[in-house]
N, C-alpha and C positions, 0 to 999 in steps of 0.2 A: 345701647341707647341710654339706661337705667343711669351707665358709668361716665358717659360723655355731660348727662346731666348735671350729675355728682360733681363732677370737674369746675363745672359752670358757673356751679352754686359756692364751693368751697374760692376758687378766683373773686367772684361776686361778696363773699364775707371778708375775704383780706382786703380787698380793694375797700371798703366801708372800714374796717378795723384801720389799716392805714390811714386813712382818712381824717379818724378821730383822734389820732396818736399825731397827726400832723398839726392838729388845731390846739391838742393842748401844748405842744411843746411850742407853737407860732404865739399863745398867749403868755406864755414865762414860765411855765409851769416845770420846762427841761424837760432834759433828754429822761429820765426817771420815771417820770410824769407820761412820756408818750409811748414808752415802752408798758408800763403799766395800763394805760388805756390801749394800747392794740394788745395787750392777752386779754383785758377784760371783756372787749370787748368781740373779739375772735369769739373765748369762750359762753358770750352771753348770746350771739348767734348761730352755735353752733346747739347752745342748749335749745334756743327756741325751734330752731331744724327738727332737732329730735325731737321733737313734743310733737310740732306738726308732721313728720313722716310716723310717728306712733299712731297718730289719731287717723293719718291717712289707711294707715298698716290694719288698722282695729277694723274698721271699716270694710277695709277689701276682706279682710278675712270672714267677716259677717254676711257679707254676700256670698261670700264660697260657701258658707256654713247654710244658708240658707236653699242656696243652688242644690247642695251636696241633699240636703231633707228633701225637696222637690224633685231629686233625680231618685233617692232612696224609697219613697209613697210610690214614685212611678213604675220600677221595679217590682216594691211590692205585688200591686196590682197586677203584672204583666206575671210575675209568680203565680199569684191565685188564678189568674185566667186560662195560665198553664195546667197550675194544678185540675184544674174544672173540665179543659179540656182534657187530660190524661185519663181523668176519669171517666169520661163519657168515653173514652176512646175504648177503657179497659175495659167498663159494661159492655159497649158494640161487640169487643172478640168473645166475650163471655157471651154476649146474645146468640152469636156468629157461629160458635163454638157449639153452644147447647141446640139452635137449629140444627147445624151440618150432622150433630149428632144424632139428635133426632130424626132428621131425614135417610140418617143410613139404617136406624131401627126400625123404620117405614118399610125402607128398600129389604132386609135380611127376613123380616117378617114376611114380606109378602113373595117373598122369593122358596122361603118355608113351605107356607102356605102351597105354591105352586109346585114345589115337587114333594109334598107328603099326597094332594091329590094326583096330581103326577103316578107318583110310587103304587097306589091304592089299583091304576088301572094295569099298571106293569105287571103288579106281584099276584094280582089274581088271573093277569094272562099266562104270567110264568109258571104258576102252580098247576093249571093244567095241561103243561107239556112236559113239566119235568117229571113224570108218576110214571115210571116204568110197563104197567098197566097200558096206560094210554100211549106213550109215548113210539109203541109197532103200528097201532091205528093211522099215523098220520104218513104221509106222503113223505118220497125226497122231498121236494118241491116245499110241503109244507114245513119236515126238517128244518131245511136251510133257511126258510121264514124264523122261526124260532131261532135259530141261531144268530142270524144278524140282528131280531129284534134286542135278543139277550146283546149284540154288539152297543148295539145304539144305547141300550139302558146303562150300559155299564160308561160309553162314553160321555152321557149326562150325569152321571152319580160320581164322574171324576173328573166334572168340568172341562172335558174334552172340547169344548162348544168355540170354536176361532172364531172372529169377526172380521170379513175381509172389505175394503174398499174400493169403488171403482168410481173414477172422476167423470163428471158432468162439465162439460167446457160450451164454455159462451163461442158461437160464430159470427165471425167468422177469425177472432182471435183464438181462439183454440184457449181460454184462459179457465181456467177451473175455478169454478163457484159451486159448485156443490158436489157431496160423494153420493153413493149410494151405497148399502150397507148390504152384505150379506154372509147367513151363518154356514159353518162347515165343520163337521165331526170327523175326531180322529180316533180311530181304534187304539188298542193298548201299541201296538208296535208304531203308532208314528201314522201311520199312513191314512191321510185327508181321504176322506168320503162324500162324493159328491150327493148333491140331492137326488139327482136320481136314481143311486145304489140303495137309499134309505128308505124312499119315500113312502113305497109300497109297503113296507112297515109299518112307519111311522105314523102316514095319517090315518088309517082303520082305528088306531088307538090313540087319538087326540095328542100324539106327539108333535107335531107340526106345532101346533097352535105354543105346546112347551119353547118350543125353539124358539118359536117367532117370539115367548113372553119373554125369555134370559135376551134376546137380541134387542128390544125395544128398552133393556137396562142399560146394557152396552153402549145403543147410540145414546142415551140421555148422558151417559158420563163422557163417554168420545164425544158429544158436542160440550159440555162442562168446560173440559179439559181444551179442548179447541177455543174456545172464548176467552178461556187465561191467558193464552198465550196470543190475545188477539186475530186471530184467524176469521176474516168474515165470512166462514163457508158454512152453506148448511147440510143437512143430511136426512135422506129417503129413507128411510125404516119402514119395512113390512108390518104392518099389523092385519089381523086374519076377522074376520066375521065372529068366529068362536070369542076372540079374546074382545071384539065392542061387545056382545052378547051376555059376558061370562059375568054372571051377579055377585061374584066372590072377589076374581081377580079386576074387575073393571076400576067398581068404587076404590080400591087401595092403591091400581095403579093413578088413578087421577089425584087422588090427595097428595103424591106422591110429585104427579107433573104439577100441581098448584106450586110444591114449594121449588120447584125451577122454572115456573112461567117467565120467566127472563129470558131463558131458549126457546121460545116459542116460535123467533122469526129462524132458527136453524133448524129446526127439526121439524121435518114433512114427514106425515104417517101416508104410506102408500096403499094402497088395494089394488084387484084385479076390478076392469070393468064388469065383468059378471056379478063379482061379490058386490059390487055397487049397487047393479041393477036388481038384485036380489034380496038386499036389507033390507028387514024389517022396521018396523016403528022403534025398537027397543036402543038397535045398534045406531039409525038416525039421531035418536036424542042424544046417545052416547057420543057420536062426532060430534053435532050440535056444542056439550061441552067442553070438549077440546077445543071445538074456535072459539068457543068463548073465553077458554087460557088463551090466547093466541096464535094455537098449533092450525097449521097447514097441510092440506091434503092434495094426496097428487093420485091419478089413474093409469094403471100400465098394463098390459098385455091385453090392448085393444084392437079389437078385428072390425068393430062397426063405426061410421065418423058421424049415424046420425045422432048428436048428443042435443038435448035439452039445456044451451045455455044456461039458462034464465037457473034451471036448477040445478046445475053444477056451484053456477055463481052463488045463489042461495047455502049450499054447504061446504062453502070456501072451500069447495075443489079448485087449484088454482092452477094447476099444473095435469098436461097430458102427455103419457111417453108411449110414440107409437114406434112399429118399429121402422125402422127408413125402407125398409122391401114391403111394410102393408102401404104405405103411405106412397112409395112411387108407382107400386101397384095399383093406386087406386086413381091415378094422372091416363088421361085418355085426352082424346080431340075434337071438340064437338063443334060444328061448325067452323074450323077454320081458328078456334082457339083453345087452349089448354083446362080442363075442367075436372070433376070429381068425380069419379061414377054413382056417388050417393048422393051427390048436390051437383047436377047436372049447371042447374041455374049458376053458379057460384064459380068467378074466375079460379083456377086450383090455388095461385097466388096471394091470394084475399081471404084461406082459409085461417094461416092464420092470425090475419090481421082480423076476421073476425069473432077468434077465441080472444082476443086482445081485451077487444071492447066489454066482454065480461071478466076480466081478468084473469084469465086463461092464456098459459102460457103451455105451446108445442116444444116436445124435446120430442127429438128422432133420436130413437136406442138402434142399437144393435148394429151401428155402422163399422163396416168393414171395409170399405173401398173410397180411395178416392176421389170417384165418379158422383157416388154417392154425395157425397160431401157436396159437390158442384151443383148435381141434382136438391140439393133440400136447401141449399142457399137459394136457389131461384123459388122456392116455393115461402121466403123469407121466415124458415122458422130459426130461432134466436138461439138455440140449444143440440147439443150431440153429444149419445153416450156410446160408446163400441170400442173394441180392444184397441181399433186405429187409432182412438185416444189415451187409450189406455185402460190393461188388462186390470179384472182386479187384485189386490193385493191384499197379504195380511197385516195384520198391526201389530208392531214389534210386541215382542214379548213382555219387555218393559210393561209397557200403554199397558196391553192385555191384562199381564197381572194387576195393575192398578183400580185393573174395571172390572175383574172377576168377585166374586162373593167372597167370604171368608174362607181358608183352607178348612178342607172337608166337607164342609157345611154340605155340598148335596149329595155326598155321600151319607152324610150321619142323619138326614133329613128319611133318604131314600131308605135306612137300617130301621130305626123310627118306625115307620108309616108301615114297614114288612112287620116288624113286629106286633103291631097293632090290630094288624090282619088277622096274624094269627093267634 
């Protein structure tokens, strides 16, 4: 375009230059005369061109120039804004950084804590079986107690403690929204020991409630870990009477859930009905706190269905797992329709539509048949856990190690606490 112009303009000057060279030679002036007026005057519009394409030229460039400053400040700016941002962003991982850090010296403390008291009932159990003296006075029977207890101590002090999972599926999708958690010790050769190989050891000497305390670490980091990876499932964790109760281990464990109250709505603390019906004021207030983090409570190995709404609702018990054989067991015929043997009045259908209304939600555990299944749909509860769903599982090794304590640590805990003893 620039060039076509050009053309336009330079035709446009000869054509006037000729022009003028035509008039002086038309006045006498000769051929001399017109050739000398067409250079001069070619060259005197071709100077003025220049002059004004310079002043046009000067011009444009001073707008560039001035463009070029006004993009140059805006930059700037968008620099510093950067810069400002960077830096808040670096304080946040340093905030970020120094909390996660602190919460894990929360979490190794009070894990300490728990097995040097731990260790203190162990080693003054173990010290009076292993005294040759003593050790004809007691029983096979009591023998072999001592023997597995020394199993169980020894699979605590070396982190033996698995966390396995088992899915809770919505009905009549069969879609998994929540796990449930439970722990399993493995002796020095490998081999998982069920609860009931232990138990009779275990709980006489407040080991139980040990277990139930390393498992209630476990789910907090297994839901952690679940939420990164966006997973909306949440998860049932056992907690025992002893550990609301326990005026050492409670308050560290709650400072502890303060700084993940963000799992609040995945992590359900479970109990048995009995242990429910049986708290004190002490353990009340301690749940009490917990919902007041956001943490949700669930009630399982229920044999009675007359429950107190009003005060389940009140202690954001939200959730009940009964098991699918108490619950069809408790379906009889009363007059000609379907009803509860504890709530005679009450269609069986309507039960639990009316744990609803207080926000109570029925899971039928422990399903293993089909039938079953068809049976607890008519009875419209929303929830099913049993191997038919599926068994439970352990968490890979991976996971596991990521959610175990530091290497040794309840080993060198449990050496510690023996030494202090004696």
């Amino acid at each position: 375009m620039q060039k076509a112009v050009t053309a336009l303009l330079a035709g446009a000057y000869l054509f006037v230059s000729l022009t003028v060279a035509a008039l002086l030679w038309r006045g006498g002036a000769g051929w001399g005369a017109g050739v000398a007026g067409l250079i001069g005057a070619l060259g005197f519009l071709f100077a003025v061109h220049d002059l004004v394409a310079r002043r046009f030229e000067t011009q444009s460039l001073r707008r560039e120039i001035a463009r070029l400053t006004d993009t140059q400040k805006l930059l700037a700016d968008h620099l510093e804004a950067t810069q400002d941002a960077l830096e808040g962003l670096s304080q946040s991982v340093q905030e970020e950084t120094s909390s996660k850090t602190e919460a894990l010296s929360i979490e190794v403390r009070m894990l300490e804590d728990l097995v040097e008291r731990m260790g203190e009932s162990l080693e003054a159990r173990l010290s009076d079986m292993r005294g040759p003296e003593t050790l004809g006075a007691f029983s096979r029977a009591e023998r072999q107690s001592a023997a597995l207890f020394e199993t169980v101590r020894d699979a605590l002090a070396h982190n033996r403690v698995d966390l396995y999972l088992q899915p809770v599926v919505s009905l009549p999708q069969r879609r998994t929204v929540f796990y449930e958690s439970f722990s399993r010790l493995r002796d020095e050769s490998g081999r998982v020991m069920m609860p009931a190989e232990y138990l009779s050891v275990a709980e006489p000497e407040g080991l139980v409630s040990a277990i139930d305390n390393l498992l209630l670490f476990r789910c907090v980091q297994i839901v952690r870990r679940l939420a990164k990876s966006d997973r909306k499932v949440g998860i049932f964790c056992n907690i025992s009477l002893a550990s609301l109760a326990d005026e050492t281990f409670f308050p560290q464990f709650l400072e502890f859930l303060e700084r993940n109250r963000d799992l609040g709505s995945a992590l359900i603390f479970e109990l048995g009905q009995a242990a429910y019906s049986t708290r004190g004021s002490v353990e009340a207030r301690n749940m009490a706190k917990l919902a007041d983090l956001g943490f949700r409570f669930s009630l399982d190995k229920i044999s009675d269905l007359n429950f107190d709404f009003a005060d389940l609702s009140r202690a954001d018990v939200k959730f009940l797992k009964i098991s699918a054989q108490v619950l069809l067991d408790q379906v009889l015929e009363v007059e000609g329709r379907l009803a509860l043997k504890s709530m005679r009045d009450l269609h069986a259908a309507d039960f639990a539509a009316l744990t609803r209304r207080y926000g109570v939600e029925v899971i039928a555990e422990k399903v293993e048949e089909e039938r079953q299944v068809i049976d607890i749909l008519e009875l419209d509860v929303g929830y099913g856990q049993g191997h038919l769903f599926g068994e439970p599982r352990a968490i890979r090794d991976q996971v596991l190690a990521e959610t175990a304590p530091p290497p040794d640590f309840m080993q060198t805990a449990l050496r510690r606490r023996a030494g202090r003893i004696r």
